[in-house]
Structures are given as structure tokens and as C-alpha cells.
C-alpha positions as CSV (number, residue, x, y, z in Angstrom):
1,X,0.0,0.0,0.0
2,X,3.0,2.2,0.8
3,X,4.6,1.2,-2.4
4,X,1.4,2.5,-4.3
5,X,1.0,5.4,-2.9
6,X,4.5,6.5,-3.3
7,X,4.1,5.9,-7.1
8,X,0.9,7.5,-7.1
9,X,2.8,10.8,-6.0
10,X,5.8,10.4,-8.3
11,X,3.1,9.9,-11.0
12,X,1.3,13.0,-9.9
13,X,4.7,15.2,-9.8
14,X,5.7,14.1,-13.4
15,X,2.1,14.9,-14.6
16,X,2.6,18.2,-13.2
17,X,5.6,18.9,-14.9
18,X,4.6,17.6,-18.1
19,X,1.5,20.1,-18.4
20,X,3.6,23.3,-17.2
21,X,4.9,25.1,-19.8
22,X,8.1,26.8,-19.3
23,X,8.0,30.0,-18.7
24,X,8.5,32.7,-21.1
25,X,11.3,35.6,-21.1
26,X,9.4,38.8,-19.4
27,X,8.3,40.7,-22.3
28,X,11.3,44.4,-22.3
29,X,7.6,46.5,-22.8
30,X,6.5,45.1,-19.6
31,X,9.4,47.3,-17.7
32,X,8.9,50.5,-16.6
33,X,12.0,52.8,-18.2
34,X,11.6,54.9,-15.6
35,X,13.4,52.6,-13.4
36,X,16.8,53.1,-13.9
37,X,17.9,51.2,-11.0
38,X,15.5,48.2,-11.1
39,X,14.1,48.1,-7.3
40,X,16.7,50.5,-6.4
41,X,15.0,53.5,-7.7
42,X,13.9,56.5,-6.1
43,X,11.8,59.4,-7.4
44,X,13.4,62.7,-6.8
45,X,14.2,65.5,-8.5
46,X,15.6,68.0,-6.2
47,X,19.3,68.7,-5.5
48,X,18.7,65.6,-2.8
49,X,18.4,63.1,-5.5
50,X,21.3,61.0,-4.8
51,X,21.2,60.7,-1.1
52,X,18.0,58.5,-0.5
53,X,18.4,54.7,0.7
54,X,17.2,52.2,-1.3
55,X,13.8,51.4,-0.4
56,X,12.5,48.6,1.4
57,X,16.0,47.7,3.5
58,X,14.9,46.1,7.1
59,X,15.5,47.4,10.1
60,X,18.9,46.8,10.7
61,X,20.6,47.9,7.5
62,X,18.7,51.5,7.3
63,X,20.2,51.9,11.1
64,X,23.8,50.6,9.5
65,X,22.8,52.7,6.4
66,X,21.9,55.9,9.0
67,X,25.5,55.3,10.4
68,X,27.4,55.6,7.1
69,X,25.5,58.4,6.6
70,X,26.6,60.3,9.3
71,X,30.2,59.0,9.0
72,X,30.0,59.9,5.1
73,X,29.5,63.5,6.5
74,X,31.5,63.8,9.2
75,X,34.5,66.5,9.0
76,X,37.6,64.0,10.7
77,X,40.5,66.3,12.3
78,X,44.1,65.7,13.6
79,X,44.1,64.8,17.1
80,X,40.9,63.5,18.3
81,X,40.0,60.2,20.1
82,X,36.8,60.3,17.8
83,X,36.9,61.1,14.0
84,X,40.9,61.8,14.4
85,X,43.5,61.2,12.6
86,X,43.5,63.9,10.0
87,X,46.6,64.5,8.0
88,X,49.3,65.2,8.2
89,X,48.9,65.6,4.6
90,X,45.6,65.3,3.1
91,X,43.5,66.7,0.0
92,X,40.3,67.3,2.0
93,X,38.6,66.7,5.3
94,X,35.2,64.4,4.9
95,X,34.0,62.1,2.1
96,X,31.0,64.6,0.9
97,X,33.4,67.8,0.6
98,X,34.1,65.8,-2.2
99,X,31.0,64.0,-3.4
100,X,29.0,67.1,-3.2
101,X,25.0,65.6,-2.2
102,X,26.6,62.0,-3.0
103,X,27.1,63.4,-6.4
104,X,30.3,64.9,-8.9
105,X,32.7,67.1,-7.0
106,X,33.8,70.9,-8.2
107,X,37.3,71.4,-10.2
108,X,39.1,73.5,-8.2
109,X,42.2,73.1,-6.0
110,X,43.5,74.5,-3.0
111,X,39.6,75.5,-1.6
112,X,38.8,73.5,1.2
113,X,36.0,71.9,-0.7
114,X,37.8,70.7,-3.6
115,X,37.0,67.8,-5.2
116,X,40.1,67.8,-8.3
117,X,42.6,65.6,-7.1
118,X,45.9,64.3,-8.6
119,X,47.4,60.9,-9.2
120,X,51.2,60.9,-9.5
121,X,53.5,58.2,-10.8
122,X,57.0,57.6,-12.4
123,X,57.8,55.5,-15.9
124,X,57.1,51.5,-15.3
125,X,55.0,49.5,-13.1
126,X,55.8,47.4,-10.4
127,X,55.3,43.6,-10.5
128,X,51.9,43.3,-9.8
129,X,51.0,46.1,-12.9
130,X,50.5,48.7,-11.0
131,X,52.1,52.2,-11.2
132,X,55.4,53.4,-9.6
133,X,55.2,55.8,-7.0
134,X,57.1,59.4,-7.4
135,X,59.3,59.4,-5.1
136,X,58.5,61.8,-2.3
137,X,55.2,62.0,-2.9
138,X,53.4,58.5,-3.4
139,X,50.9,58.0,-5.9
140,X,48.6,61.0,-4.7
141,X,49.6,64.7,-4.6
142,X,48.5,65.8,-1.0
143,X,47.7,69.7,-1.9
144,X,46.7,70.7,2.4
145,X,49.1,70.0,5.7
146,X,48.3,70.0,9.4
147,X,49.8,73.4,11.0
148,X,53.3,73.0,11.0
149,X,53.5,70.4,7.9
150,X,54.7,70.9,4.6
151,X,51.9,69.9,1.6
152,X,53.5,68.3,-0.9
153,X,52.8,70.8,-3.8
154,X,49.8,73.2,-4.6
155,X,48.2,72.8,-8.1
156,X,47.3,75.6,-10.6
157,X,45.1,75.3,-12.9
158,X,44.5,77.4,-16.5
159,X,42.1,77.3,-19.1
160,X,42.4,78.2,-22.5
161,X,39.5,78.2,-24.9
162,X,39.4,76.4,-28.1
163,X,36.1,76.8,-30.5
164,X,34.6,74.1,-31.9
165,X,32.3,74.9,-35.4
166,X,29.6,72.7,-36.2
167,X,29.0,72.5,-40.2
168,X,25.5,74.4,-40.0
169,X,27.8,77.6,-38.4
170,X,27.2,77.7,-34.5
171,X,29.8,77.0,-32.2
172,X,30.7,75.6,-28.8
173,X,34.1,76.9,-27.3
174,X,36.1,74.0,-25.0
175,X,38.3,75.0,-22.2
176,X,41.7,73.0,-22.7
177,X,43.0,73.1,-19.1
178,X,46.8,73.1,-18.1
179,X,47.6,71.6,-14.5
180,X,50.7,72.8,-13.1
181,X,52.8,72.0,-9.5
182,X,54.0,74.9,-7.5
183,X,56.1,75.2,-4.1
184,X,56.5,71.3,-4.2
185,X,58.1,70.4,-0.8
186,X,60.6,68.0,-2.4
187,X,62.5,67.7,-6.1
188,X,60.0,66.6,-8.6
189,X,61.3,63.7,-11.1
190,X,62.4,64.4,-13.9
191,X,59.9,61.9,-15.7
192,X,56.4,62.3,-14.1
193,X,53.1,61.7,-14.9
194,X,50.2,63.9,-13.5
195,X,46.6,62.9,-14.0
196,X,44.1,64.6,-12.4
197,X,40.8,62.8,-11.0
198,X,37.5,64.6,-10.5
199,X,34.9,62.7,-7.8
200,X,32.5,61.0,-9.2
201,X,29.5,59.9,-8.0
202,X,28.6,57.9,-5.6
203,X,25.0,56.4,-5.9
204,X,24.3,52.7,-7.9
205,X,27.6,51.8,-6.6
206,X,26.0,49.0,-5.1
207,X,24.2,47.8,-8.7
208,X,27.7,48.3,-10.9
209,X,29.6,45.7,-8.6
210,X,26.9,43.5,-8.4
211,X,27.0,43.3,-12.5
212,X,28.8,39.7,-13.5
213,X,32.5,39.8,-14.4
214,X,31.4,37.6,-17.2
215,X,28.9,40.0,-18.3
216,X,31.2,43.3,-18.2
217,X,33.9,40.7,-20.3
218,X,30.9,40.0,-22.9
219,X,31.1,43.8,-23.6
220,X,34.9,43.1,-24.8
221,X,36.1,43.5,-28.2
222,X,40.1,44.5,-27.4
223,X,40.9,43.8,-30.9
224,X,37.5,45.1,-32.7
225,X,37.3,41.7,-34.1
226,X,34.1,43.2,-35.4
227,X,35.4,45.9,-37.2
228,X,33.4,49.4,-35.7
229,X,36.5,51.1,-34.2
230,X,35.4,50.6,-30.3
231,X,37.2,47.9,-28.7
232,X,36.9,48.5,-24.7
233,X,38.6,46.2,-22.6
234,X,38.3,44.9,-18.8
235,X,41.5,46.7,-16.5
236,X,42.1,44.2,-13.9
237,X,44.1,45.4,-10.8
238,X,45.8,43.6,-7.9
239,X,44.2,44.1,-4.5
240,X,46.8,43.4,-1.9
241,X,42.9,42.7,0.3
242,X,42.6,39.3,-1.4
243,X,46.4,39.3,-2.8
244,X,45.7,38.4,-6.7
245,X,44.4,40.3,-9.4
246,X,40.2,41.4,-9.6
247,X,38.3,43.0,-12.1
248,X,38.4,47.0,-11.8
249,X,34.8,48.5,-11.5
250,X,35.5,51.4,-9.9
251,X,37.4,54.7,-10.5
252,X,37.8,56.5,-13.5
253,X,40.6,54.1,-14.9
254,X,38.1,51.4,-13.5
255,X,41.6,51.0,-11.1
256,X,39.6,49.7,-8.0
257,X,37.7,46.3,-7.7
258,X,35.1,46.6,-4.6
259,X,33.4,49.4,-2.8
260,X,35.5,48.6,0.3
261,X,38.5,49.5,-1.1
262,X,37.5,52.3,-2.7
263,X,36.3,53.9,0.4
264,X,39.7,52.8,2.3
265,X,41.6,54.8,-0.4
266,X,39.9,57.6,0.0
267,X,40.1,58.0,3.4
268,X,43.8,56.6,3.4
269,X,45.1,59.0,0.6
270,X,42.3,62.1,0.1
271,X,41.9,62.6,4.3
272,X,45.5,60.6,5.4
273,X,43.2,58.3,7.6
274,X,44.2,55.0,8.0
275,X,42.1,51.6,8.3
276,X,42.9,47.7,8.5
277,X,42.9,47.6,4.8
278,X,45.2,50.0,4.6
279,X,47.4,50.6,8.0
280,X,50.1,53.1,6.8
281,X,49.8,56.6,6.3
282,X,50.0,58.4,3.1
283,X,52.9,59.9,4.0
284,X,55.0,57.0,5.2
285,X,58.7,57.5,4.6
286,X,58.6,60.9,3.3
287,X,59.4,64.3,5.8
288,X,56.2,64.7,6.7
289,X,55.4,61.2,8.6
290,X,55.1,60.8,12.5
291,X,56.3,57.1,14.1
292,X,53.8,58.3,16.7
293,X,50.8,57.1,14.9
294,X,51.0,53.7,15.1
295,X,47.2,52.8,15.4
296,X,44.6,52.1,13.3
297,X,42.3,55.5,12.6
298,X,39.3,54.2,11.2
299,X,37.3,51.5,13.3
300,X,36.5,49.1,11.3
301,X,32.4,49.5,11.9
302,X,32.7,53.2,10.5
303,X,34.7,51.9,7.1
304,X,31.7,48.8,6.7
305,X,29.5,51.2,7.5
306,X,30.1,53.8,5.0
307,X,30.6,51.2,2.5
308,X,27.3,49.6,3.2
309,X,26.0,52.9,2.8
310,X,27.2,53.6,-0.7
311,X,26.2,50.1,-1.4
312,X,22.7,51.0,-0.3
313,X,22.3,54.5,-1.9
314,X,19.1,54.6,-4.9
315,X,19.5,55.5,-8.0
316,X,17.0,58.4,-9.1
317,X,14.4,57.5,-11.8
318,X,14.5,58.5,-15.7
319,X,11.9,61.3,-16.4
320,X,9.6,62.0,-18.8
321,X,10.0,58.7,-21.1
322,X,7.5,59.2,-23.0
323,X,8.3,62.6,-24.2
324,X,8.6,62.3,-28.2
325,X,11.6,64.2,-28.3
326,X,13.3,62.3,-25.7
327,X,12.2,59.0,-27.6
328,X,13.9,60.2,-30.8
329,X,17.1,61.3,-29.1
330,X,17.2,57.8,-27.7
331,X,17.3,56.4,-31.3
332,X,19.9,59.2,-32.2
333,X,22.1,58.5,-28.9
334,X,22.2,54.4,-30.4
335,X,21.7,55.5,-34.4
336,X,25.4,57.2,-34.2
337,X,27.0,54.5,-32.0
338,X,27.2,55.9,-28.0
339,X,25.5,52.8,-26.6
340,X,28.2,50.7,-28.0
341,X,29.9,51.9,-25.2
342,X,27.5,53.7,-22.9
343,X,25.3,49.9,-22.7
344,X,21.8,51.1,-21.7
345,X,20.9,47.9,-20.1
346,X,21.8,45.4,-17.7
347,X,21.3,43.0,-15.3
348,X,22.7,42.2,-12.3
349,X,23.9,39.1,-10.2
350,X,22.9,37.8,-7.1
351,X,23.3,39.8,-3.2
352,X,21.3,37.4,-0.7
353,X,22.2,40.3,1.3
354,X,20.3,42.9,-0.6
355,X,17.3,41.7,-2.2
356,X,16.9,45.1,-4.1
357,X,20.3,44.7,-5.2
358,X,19.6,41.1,-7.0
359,X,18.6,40.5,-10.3
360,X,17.5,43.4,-11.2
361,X,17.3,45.1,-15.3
362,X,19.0,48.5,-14.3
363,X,20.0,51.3,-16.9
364,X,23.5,52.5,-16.4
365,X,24.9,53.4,-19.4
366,X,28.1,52.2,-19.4
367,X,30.1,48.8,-20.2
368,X,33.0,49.7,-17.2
369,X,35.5,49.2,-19.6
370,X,38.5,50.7,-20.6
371,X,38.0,52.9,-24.1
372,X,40.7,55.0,-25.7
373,X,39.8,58.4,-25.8
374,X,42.1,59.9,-27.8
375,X,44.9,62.7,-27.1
376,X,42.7,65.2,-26.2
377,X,41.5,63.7,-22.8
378,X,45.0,61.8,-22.2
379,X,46.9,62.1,-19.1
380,X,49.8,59.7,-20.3
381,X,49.9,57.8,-16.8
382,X,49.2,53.9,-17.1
383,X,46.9,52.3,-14.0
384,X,47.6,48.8,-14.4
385,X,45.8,47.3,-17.8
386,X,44.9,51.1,-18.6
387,X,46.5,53.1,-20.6
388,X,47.7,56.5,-20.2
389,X,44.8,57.5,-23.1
390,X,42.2,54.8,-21.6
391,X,39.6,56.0,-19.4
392,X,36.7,54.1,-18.1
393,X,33.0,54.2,-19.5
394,X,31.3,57.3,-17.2
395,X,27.4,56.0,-16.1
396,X,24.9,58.1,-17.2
397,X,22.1,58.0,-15.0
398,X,21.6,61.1,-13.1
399,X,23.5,63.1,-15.4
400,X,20.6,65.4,-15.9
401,X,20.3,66.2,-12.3
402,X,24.2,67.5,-11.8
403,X,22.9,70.9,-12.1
404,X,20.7,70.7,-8.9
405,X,23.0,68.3,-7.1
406,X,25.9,70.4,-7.6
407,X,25.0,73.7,-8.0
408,X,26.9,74.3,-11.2
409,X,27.5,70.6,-13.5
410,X,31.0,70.0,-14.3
411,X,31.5,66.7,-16.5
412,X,34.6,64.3,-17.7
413,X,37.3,62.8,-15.8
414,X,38.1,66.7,-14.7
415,X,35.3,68.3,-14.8
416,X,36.7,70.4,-18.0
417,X,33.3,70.1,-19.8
418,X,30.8,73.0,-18.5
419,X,27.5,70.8,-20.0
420,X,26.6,67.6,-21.9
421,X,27.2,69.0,-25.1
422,X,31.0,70.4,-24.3
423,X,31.2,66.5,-23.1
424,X,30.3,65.0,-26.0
425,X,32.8,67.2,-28.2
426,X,35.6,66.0,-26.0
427,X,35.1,62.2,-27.2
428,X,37.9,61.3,-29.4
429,X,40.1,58.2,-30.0
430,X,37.1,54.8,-30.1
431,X,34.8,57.6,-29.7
432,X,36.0,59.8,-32.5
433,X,33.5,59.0,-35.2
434,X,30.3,59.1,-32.6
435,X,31.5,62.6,-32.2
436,X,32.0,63.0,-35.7
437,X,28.1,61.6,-36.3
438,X,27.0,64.4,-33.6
439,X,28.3,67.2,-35.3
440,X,26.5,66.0,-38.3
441,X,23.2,66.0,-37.0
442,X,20.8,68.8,-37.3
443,X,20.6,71.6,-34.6
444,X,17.3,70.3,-33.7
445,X,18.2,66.8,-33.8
446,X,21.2,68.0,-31.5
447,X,18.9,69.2,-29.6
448,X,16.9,66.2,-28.9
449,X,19.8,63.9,-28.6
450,X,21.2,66.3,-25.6
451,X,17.6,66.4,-24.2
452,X,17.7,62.7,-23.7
453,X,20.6,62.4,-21.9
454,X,18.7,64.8,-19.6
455,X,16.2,63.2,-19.2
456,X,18.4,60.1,-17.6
């Protein structure tokens, strides 16, 4: 009797398999465009747009989210037995005097609330690919000092303008900007390279490294085996955290591989704060370091917590979708090749951490590769698998919101471009002939194409 009812069940069970249907793929006109970061979206339009939590997160992680919050805000100082540490060299003094409202930073130097910093290196690259420190002065140029400490060097910066002519007569006139170092502390090599580094946004951080490795690689083409000019390729750096070589997401040489170290960088090299993943001041070996420092500066709750935080920060939703001339500029934007690059969708892996985080269609625009963008934007410093030319694929979304976020929008690796459409004349190199197909448009199509990408 056992024995028959058993095989009544197993009958049962492969009945009910053999009369369901397998389910079909989710239809793309069944998504809402608007969601630019799948369940990670939030509507908002004001200058606050990048600093909500993703909806839905339980108890615990909005009060760990609330923590790296108020960490991500807090001013740190020199000698303090909380938030100390500060210095003795440093480029600035919290994490948003930099990521103005979670958002791109402002391109000036010397101001306290600077956000242009510089990356400094030497000819070669050390065995694990990554570059050589000038000597003296690391890999970052520390532009402020504690009282009583040398900076390393102060920056200037000039602009000269250079007009661009569009076949139908009008004009847009580019700022070509020369970084210089004055009063350096110590003798500058004779062979440096000087790139500078604008702070990017923060928000989806969370979404781009939760996008498969194999997926980014599928976006690959390093010898345009098919022939359109854009070849993007994957920069993978060596994390001394895991000690072998991951897959850069993050920077704007897509030089860092997780979140975490990101945020231990920056509070390492831009505040001189030190943390478990990275113990040793900035300034080790050079004039300026102290042997009295000897602990850890940043507890390790405050680093996981401001790297849950950015994890955990929303991306803001895509407006007016609808709008006809936002639908043809869409069509422009992929007609004369920018997807190919700036890849409008994807989705992302599993987080059984963060349910809003996993599998979700998302809309970043970008392939976080590596794209040669010609000499106009090079710096001529190598970062591992990057070239000195090579920058990583910018996301998109929220670009049309850096005028409330930030007061006044700067755009590109330096914030040289003043609007989208100074951006867009900057592409060269893989990029060269997208431009080329830009300038060719109409005015109005122009137009429409630009009002797209505002709309994101």
C-alpha cells in the first residue's frame, strides 16, 4: 500500500511537470523605463536626488545605512580620540566635501571643498602592474598639511579656450586646461606623470559591482574583431585585500575592484586616515610622517559602515519617457554609435544580502571598460591594464540632475566640460567617429539627442 501510494505521488509530480509550460522571457515592454535602477530606484528630483536609501531595507541595515551616513558626513581632524586622525597631509577633510550631495565634486584646487585631485606616478609599473610611486610624494599629490607640515605641492590650474564649429555655423568653445605644481616640498622627477581625478558619484555603486565579471567581459572586443572602431577592454588590478588580481569596476581608470577599497583609499590618501585595509599613512617615509601614529584611525564598523552605505544609496528614476523628443534622441544617442559603449541595459547578479540589489534590469549606461579616448583627454599615466589614453565608460544615469546636485555641472574625468554637449565634443580616439556623427546632426536633432541624456 505504501509502495502505491508512493508511485501514485511520483506519477502526480511528473504529470505536473509535463503540463507546465516553461516560462517565457518577461516581455522588455513590460518594464517600466523609468526605473533606472530596477528596485533600487527612487523618485526625486531635487538637488537631494542622490542621497535616498534604497527602499525597502529592514530594520537593521537602514540603522547601519543611517551610520554611514553620518560618518560619510563627518568632518575627521588631527588629534581626536573620535573622527581623528586627520593629516598630516591630506586633499580634504570628509567624504561629501568631495561627493557634493553624494554626487560629482567641483574642479578646483587648493579650496577646502575641492574635489580635483591628482594621481602621481613615475615611468614603469611594479610587478603586480600597478604604477610606480614618485618618489616623495606617493601615488597622490596631498595639496593641504596640518599646522606646521609641509603639503607636498599646490596645483594651478589654467584654461584656454578652443572653438569648436559645427558645419551648420554655431559654435561651442572648449576650455583646454593646463595643470601645473607649485612650491612642491621636495624635487620633482624628472619623468612624471600627472593625471588629475574629478569625484564621481557615488549612488548605484551598489548595482555596478553587483553586475557579473562575465557580463562586463561580454562587452569586450580588445581587438575590434568586429570591425566598428570601439574595442573597450576589462583593466584588472591587484588588490593586496585578497592578494591576486580582480576585475576594476570602480574609478575612472576602472583601477579599484570593490566598494570597500575604494572607500579605504579615500580615506587613506584624500583625508590621510588610516584603516585595517590599509594601516600606513600616506605619507610613510617621506618628511612629513610621524612614528607616533601607530594605530589604526578608522574603526572598522565606521569603514563597513560607509561602505554599506554607498552600497545601499538609490539611483533616481529616468523622467519623462515618453516625451517624443526624448524618444527620438534615444534612437539618435544608439543610431550614431554611443551605446556601443554607454550599454543602456543590464542585469545584475545575485546579493542574498540585498534583495533590491539582485537581479534586477537596471539602466547604467556604461560597459566599465576601458575605451581609448584619444589625445585630447590623455593624461599619459598607465593604472595597471589602462593606458595613459584609456579611461573608463562614465554611467549616465543622473546626469541630468548634476545641475541641482551640484549647483553648477561640471562633466569628464576633470570636470573640464561645463555641459553635456562640451562632453560630447571632447570624445575622441574609439569615440572619434560618434562625435563625428554628432556634429552632423541637425541643430534640432542635437537638440533632442542632448535632451535625452537629460532626461536620464
Amino acid at each position: 500500500m505504501k509502495y502505491l501510494k508512493t508511485l501514485l505521488l511520483m506519477t502526480g509530480i511528473v504529470s505536473a511537470f509535463v503540463m507546465c509550460n516553461r516560462a517565457d522571457t518577461f516581455p522588455a515592454s513590460g518594464y517600466d523605463d523609468r526605473l533606472s535602477g530596477g528596485a533600487a530606484t527612487v523618485f526625486d528630483v531635487s538637488s537631494q536626488a542622490f542621497t535616498h536609501e534604497i527602499d525597502g531595507l529592514n530594520r537593521r541595515d537602514l540603522i547601519v545605512h543611517g551610520l554611514g551616513d553620518q560618518n560619510f558626513e563627518q568632518t575627521f581632524v588631527a588629534d581626536s580620540t573620535v573622527f581623528g586622525g586627520k593629516g598630516p597631509i591630506f586633499n580634504n577633510v570628509s567624504c561629501i566635501s568631495c561627493h557634493h550631495n553624494d554626487g560629482k565634486g567641483t574642479p578646483t584646487a587648493g579650496f577646502q571643498n575641492s574635489s580635483l585631485l591628482f594621481r602621481i606616478s613615475i615611468p614603469g609599473l611594479d610587478e603586480h602592474g600597478a604604477p610606480l610611486s614618485a618618489p616623495g610624494y606617493g601615488f597622490q599629490v596631498q595639496d593641504k598639511a596640518l599646522l606646521g607640515v609641509q603639503p607636498e605641492a599646490h596645483i594651478d590650474i589654467t584654461y584656454k579656450d578652443s572653438i569648436i564649429n559645427y558645419a551648420d555655423g554655431s559654435f561651442v568653445t572648449l576650455r583646454v586646461p593646463t595643470y601645473t605644481l607649485q612650491n612642491p616640498y621636495y624635487p620633482l622627477p624628472a619623468v612624471y606623470y600627472l593625471s588629475p581625478r574629478l569625484a564621481p558619484p557615488v549612488f548605484g555603486a551598489g548595482l555596478l559591482e553587483n553586475i557579473p565579471e562575465s557580463t562586463i567581459l561580454s562587452f569586450a572586443d580588445e581587438s575590434d574583431k568586429d570591425g566598428d572602431g570601439i574595442s573597450g577592454k576589462p583593466n584588472y588590478i591587484f588588490d593586496t585585500a585578497v592578494n591576486k588580481k580582480q576585475l576594476g569596476r570602480f574609478g575612472l581608470k576602472a583601477n579599484t575592484s570593490t566598494i570597500e577599497r575604494q572607500v579605504a583609499l579615500a580615506y587613506q590618501q584624500d583625508m590621510g586616515v588610516t584603516s585595517y585595509l590599509l594601516p600606513d599613512e600616506s605619507s610613510k617615509g617621506q618628511s612629513q610622517y610621524t612614528q607616533t601614529r601607530t594605530k589604526i584611525e578608522l574603526p572598522d564598523s565606521i569603514l563597513n559602515a560607509v561602505t554599506f552605505y554607498i552600497k545601499t544609496l538609490a539611483v533616481p528614476a529616468r523622467r519623462d519617457v515618453n516625451d517624443s523628443s526624448n524618444v527620438q534622441g534615444a534612437k539618435l544617442f544608439a543610431q550614431i554609435s554611443c551605446a556601443k559603449c554607454h550599454i543602456p541595459t543590464v542585469q545584475t547578479g545575485i546579493d542574498f544580502a540585498v534583495s533590491q540589489l539582485s537581479n534586477q534590469r537596471i539602466h547604467p549606461y556604461t560597459d566599465l571598460l576601458l575605451h581609448d579616448m584619444g589625445p585630447g583627454l590623455a593624461d599619459g599615466r598607465p593604472d595597471f591594464d589602462a593606458s595613459g589614453s584609456e579611461w573608463r565608460t562614465m554611467p549616465l544615469w543622473g546626469i541630468g540632475l548634476f545641475p541641482k546636485t551640484n549647483g553648477t555641472p561640471y562633466y569628464m574625468h576633470d570636470g573640464r566640460a561645463r555641459s553635456i554637449e562640451e562632453a560630447i565634443l571632447w570624445h575622441g580616439g574609439e569615440a572619434e567617429k560618434a562625435k563625428e556623427q554628432f556634429m552632423n546632426l541637425s541643430s534640432a536633432e542635437r537638440a533632442k539627442l542632448i535632451k535625452f541624456l537629460n532626461s536620464l
